[in-house]
C-alpha positions as CSV (number, residue, x, y, z in Angstrom):
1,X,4.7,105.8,-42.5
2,X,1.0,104.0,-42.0
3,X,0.3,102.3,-39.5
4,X,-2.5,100.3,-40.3
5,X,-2.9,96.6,-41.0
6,X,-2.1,95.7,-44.5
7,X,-3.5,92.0,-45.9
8,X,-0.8,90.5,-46.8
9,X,-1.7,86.9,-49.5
10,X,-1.1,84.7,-46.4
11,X,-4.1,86.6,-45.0
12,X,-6.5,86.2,-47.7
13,X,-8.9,83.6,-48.8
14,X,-11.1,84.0,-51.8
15,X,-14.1,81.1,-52.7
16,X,-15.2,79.8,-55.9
17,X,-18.1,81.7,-57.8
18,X,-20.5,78.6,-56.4
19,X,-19.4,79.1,-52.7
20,X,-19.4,83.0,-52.7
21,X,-23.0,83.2,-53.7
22,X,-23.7,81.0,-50.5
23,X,-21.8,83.3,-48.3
24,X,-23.5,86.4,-49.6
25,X,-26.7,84.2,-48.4
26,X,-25.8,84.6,-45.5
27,X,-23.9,81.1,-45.2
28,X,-21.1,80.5,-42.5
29,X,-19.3,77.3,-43.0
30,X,-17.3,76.3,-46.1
31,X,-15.4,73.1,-47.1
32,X,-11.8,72.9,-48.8
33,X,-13.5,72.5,-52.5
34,X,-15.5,75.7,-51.8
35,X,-11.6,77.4,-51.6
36,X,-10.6,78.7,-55.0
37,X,-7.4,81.1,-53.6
38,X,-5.4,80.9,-50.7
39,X,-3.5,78.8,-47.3
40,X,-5.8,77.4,-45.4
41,X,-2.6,76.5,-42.7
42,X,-2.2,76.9,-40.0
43,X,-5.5,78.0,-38.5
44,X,-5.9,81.5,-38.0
45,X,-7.9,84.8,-38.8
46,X,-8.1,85.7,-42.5
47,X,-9.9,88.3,-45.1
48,X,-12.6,86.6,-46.9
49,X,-13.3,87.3,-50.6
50,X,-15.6,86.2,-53.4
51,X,-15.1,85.4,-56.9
52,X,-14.9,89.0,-58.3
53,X,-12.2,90.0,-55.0
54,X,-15.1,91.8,-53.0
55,X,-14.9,91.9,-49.4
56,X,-17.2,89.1,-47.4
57,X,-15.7,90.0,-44.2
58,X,-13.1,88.2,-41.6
59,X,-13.2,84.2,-41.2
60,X,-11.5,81.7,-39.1
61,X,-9.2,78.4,-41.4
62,X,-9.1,74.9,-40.0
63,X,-7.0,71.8,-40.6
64,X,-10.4,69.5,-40.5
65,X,-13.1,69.5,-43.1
66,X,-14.9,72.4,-42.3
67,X,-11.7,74.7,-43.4
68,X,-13.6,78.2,-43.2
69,X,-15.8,79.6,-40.6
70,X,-16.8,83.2,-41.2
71,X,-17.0,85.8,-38.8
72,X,-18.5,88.6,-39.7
73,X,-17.7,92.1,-41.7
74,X,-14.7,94.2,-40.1
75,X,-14.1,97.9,-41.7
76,X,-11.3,98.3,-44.0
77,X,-9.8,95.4,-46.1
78,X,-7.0,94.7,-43.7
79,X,-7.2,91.8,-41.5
80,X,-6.8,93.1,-37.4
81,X,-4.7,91.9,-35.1
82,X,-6.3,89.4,-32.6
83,X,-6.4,92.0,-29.9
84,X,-8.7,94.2,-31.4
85,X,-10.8,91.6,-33.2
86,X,-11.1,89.9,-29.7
87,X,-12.1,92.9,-28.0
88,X,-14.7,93.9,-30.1
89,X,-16.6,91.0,-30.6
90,X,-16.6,89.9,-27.0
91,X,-17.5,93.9,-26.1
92,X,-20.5,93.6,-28.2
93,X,-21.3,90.2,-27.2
94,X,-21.2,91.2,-23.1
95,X,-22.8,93.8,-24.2
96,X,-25.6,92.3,-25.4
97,X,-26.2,90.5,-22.1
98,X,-26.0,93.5,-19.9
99,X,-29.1,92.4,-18.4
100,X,-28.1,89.2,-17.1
101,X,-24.8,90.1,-15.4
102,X,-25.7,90.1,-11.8
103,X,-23.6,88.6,-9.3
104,X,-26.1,85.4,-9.1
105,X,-26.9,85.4,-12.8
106,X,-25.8,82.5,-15.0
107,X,-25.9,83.4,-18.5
108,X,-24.1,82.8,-21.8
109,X,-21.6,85.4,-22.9
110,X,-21.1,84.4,-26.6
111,X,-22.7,81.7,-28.5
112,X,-20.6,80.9,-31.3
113,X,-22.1,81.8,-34.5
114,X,-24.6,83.6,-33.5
115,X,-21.9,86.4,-31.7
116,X,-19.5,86.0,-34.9
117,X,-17.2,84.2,-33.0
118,X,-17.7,80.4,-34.3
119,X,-15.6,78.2,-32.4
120,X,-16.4,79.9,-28.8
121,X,-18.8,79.6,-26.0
122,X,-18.2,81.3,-23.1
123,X,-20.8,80.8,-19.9
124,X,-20.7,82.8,-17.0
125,X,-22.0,81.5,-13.5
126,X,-21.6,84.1,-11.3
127,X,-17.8,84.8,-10.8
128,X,-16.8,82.1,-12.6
129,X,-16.6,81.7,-16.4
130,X,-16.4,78.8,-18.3
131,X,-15.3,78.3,-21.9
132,X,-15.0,75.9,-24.3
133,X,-13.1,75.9,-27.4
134,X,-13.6,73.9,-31.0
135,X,-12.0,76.0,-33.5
136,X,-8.1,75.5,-33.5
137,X,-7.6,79.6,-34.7
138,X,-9.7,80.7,-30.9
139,X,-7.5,78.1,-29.1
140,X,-4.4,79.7,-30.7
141,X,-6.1,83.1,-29.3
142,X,-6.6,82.8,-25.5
143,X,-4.0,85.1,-24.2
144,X,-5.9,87.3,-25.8
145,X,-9.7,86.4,-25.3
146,X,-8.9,85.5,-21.6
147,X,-6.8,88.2,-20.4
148,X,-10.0,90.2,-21.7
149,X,-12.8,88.4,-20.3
150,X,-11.3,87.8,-17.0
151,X,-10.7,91.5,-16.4
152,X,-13.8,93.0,-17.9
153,X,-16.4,90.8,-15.9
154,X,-13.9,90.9,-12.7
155,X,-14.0,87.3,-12.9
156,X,-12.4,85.2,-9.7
157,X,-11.6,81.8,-11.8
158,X,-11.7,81.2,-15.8
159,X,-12.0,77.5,-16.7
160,X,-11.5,75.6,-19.6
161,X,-14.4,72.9,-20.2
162,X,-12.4,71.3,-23.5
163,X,-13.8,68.0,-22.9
164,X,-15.9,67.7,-26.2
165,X,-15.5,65.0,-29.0
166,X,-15.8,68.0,-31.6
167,X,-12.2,69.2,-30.9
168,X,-10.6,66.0,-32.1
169,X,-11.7,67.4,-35.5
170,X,-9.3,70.3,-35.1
171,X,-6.7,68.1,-33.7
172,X,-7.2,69.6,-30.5
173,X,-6.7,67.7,-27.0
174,X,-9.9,66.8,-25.3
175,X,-9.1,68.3,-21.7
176,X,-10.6,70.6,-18.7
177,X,-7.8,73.0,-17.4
178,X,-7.7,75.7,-15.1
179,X,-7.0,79.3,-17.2
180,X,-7.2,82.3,-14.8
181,X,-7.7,82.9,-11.5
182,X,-8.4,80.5,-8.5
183,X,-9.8,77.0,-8.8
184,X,-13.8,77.1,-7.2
185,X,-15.0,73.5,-8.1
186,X,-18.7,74.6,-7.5
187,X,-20.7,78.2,-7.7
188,X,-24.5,78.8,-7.1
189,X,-26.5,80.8,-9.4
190,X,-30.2,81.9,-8.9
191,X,-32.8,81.3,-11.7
192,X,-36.4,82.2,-11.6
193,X,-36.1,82.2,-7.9
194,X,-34.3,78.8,-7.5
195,X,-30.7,78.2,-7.0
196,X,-28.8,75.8,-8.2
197,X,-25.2,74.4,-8.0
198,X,-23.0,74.4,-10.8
199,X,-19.9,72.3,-10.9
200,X,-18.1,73.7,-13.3
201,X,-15.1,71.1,-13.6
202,X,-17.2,68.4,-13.9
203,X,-20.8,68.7,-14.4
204,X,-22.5,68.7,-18.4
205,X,-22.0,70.9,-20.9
206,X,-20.3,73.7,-19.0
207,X,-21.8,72.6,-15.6
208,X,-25.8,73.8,-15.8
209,X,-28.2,73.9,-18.8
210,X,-28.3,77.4,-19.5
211,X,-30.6,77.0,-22.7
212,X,-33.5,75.6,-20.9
213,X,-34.0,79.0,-19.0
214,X,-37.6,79.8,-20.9
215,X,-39.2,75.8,-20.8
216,X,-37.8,76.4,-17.0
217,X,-40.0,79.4,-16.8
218,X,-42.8,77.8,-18.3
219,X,-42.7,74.5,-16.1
220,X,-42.8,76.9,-13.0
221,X,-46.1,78.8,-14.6
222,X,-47.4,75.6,-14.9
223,X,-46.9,74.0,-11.7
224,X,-49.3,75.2,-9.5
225,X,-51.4,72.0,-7.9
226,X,-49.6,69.8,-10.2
227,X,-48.4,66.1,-9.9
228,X,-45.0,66.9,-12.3
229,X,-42.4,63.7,-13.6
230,X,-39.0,64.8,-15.1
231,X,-37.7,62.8,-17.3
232,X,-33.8,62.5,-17.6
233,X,-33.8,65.1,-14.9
234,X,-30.1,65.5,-14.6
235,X,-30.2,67.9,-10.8
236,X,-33.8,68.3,-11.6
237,X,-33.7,71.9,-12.2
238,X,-37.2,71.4,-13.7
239,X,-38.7,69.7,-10.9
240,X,-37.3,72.3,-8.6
241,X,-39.0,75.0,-10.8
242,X,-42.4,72.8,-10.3
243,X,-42.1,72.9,-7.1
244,X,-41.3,76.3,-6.7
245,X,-44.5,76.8,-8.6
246,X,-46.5,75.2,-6.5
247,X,-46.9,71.5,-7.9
248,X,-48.1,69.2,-5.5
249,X,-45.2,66.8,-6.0
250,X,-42.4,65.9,-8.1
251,X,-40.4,62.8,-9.7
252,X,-37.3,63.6,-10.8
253,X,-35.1,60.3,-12.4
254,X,-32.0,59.7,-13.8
255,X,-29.5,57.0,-14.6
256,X,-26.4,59.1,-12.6
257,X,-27.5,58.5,-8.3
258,X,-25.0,61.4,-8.3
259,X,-26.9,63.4,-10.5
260,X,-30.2,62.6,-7.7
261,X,-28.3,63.4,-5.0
262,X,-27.6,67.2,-6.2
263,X,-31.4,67.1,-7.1
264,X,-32.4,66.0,-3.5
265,X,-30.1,68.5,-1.8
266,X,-30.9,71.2,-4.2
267,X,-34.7,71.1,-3.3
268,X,-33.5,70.8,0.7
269,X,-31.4,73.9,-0.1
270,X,-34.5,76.0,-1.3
271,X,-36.7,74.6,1.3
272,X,-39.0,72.9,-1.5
273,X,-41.0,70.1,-0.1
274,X,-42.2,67.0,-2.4
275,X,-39.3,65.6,-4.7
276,X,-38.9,62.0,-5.4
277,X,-35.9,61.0,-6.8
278,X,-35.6,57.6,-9.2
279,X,-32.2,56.0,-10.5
280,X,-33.8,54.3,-13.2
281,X,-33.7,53.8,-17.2
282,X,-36.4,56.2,-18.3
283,X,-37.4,53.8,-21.2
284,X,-37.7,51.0,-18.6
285,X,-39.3,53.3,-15.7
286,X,-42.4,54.9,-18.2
287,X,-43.2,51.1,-19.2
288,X,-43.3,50.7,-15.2
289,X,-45.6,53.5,-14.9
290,X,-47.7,52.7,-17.7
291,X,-48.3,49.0,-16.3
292,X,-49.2,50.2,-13.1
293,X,-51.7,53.0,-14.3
294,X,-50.0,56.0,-12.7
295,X,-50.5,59.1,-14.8
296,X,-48.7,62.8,-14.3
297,X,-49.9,66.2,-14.4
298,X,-46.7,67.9,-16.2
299,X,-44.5,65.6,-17.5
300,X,-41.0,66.8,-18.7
301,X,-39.0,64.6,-21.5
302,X,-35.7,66.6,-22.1
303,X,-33.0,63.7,-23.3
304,X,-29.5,63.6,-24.3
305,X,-29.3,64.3,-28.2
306,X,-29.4,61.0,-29.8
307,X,-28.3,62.2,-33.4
308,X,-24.9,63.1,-32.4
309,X,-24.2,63.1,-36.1
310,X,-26.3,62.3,-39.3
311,X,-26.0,58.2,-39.3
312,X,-27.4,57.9,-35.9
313,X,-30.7,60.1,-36.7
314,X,-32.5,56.8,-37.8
315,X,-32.5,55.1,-34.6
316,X,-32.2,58.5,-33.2
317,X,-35.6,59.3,-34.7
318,X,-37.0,55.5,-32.9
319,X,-36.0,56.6,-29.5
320,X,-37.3,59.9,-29.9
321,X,-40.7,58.2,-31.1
322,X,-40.9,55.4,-28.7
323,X,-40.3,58.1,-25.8
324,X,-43.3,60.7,-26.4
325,X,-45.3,58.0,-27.3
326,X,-44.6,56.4,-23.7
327,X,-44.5,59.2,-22.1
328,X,-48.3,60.6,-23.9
329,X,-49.3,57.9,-22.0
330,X,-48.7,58.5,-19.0
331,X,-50.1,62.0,-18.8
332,X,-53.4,62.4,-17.1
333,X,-56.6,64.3,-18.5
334,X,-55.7,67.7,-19.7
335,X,-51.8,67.2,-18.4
336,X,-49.1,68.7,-20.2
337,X,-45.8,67.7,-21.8
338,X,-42.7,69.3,-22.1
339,X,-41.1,67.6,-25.0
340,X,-37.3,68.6,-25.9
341,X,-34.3,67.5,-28.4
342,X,-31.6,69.1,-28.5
343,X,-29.5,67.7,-31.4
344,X,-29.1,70.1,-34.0
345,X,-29.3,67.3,-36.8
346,X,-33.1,67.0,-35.5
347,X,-34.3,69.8,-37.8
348,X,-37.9,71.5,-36.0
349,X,-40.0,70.1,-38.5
350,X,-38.9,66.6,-38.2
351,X,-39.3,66.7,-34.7
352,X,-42.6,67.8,-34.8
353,X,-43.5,65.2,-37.3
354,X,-42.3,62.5,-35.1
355,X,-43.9,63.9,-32.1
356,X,-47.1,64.2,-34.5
357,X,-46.7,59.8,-35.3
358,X,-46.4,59.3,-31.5
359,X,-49.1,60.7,-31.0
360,X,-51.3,59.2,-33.8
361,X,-53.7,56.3,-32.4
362,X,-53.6,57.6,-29.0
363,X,-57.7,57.2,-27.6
364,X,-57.4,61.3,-26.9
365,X,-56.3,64.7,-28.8
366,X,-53.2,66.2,-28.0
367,X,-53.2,69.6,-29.1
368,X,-49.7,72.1,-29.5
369,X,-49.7,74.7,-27.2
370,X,-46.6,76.5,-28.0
371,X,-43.1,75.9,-29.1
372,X,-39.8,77.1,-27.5
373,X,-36.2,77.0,-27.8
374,X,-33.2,78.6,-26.0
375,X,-33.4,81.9,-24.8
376,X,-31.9,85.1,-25.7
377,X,-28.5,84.9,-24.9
378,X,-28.1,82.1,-27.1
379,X,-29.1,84.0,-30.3
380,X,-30.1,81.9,-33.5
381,X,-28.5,82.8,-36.8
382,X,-30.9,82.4,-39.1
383,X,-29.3,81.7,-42.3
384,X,-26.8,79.6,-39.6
385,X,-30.0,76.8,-39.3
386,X,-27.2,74.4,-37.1
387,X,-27.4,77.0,-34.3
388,X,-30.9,75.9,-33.6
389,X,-30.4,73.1,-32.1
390,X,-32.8,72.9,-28.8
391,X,-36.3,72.5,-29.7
392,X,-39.4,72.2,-27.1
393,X,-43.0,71.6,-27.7
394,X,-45.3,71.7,-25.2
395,X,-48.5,69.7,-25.9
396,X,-51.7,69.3,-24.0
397,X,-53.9,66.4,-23.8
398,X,-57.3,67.1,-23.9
399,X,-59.8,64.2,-23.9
């Protein structure tokens, strides 16, 4: 008798003609009147097929309004068991980071769509990893995917960082839970030279901004015999990389004084003389600076995203306008700013079209000097445009 998986009706999904010649695109997410065949309950790991009943790989169901996420071709026609569809994908997606798996490295294990596991991010600080969850069919799935991780990297604690308003779409509890191991409420990792705390219980995103690793880079190649001002500086990790660069000094401010005081003992803990530390409205503080006529070598503007979903880009598209505009400003002859969104409704080329109409009317050029986004571990799909969601430009003014 076989012992292979057989697809069983439950298992299978097929989409409209309309809908199948998107997937064959190369698109990923599908709504509930792009589903011609098949249960879309409960939330789990399905066969995928067009309008003719040819194979367009495995996909993950959903109660919410995004009901199919696909994830990628699988050999055969049979749907695996989550086991062995866990295990591969997160083998190939560890694998792809084989380079950045020191015992100091902070790096990010899988990246959602872009590893064929939508729904997933996994971040790994040294001996700690740190997931978070959106998809209901992964949650349903971690006595697999953790039992997996947690032995393959040796990892001392697994944590849960389910704190995000995008699992309430999925019905899913909006928490931060302990998963494996022992609880370590902060680890240090070492970037470019610089260490920095993570909290991984309680600090953004999943405790550190991995993404930012290449604008990090840069800001430290820029440094040298600087006068640098980071903007929502969150622990400063940019202004430490200045400074460890050789910038002549650096103002780092923030809203969160707890935010300034890892900052300040961050750049004590790397023997880095020359931070300043601000608890101010960064609106509010670059109209000070501007009245006063203080200018900045290397300014860094990286705020939260304001377009948190399509009705807020309008005003999100003001502040992000009224910002680089105020911070142009400030930058002295031949500075340089670092200019960042990282809302994934802010499409590249609108970005760069409002950075463009800030700077119109300014009394000096400001030329482009190169763009950036998030490094490699957090690979782009490119028919997936949503999984490009940082964007940096760093601009120059030259007078």
């Amino acid at each position: 008798m076989s012992t292979e998986p057989v697809t069983t009706a439950s298992q299978e999904l097929q989409l409209t003609e309309r809908a199948s010649g998107f997937a064959r695109r190369g698109q990923v997410w599908f709504y509930g009147s792009d589903v011609a065949r098949g249960p879309l309950l409960p939330p789990r790991l399905v066969r995928v097929r067009d309008e003719g009943n040819r194979d367009l790989g495995l996909g993950f169901t959903s109660a919410s309004r995004l009901v199919l996420r696909l994830c990628g071709p699988w050999p055969g026609d049979a749907v695996p068991d989550r086991a062995s569809f866990f295990a591969q994908r997160l083998s190939a997606a560890i694998e792809a980071r084989a380079g950045c798996l020191g015992p100091t490295d902070g790096a990010r294990l899988v990246h959602g769509e872009g590893d064929w596991l939508p729904g997933l991010v996994i971040d790994r600080y040294g001996p700690v990893l740190v997931l978070q969850v959106t998809a209901a069919a992964v949650e349903n799935a971690l006595d697999a995917i953790v039992p997996f991780v947690a032995d393959r990297l040796g990892a001392e604690s697994v944590v849960a960082r389910n704190d995000v308003a995008a699992r309430k779409h999925e019905a899913l509890p909006e928490e931060v839970s302990l998963l494996h191991g022992r609880r370590i409420a902060a680890t240090a990792i070492v970037e470019h030279g610089v260490q920095h705390t993570v909290r991984v219980f309680e600090g953004h995103k999943t405790g550190f901004y991995l993404d930012q690793r290449p604008a990090r880079a840069l800001v430290q190649e820029l440094g040298k015999g600087r006068r640098m001002l980071d903007l929502f500086c969150y622990q400063g990790a940019f202004a430490l990389n200045a400074l460890k660069g050789g910038a002549q000094a650096a103002v780092a401010v923030d809203q969160s004084a707890d935010a300034l005081r890892l900052a300040t003992a961050a750049a004590a803990a790397n023997g880095l003389q020359g931070l300043a530390v601000h608890e101010a409205n960064v609106f509010d503080f670059l109209r000070a600076q501007r009245e006063a006529g203080l200018q900045h070598d290397l300014v860094v503007l990286d705020p939260p995203a304001f377009a948190k979903s399509r009705r807020e880009l309008e005003g999100a598209e003001r502040g992000y306008r009224d910002l680089n505009r105020q911070a142009l400003r400030v930058l002295a002859p031949h500075g340089f700013l670092l200019t960042c969104t990282c809302s994934h409704h802010m499409t590249p080329v609108r970005f760069e079209e409002l950075v463009r109409q800030a700077a119109a009317g300014l009394p000096f050029r400001v030329v482009l000097r190169k763009r950036l986004g998030a490094g490699p571990d957090h690979p782009v799909c490119i028919t997936h445009p949503e999984s490009e969601y940082l964007k940096v430009l760093l601009l120059q003014r030259l007078d």
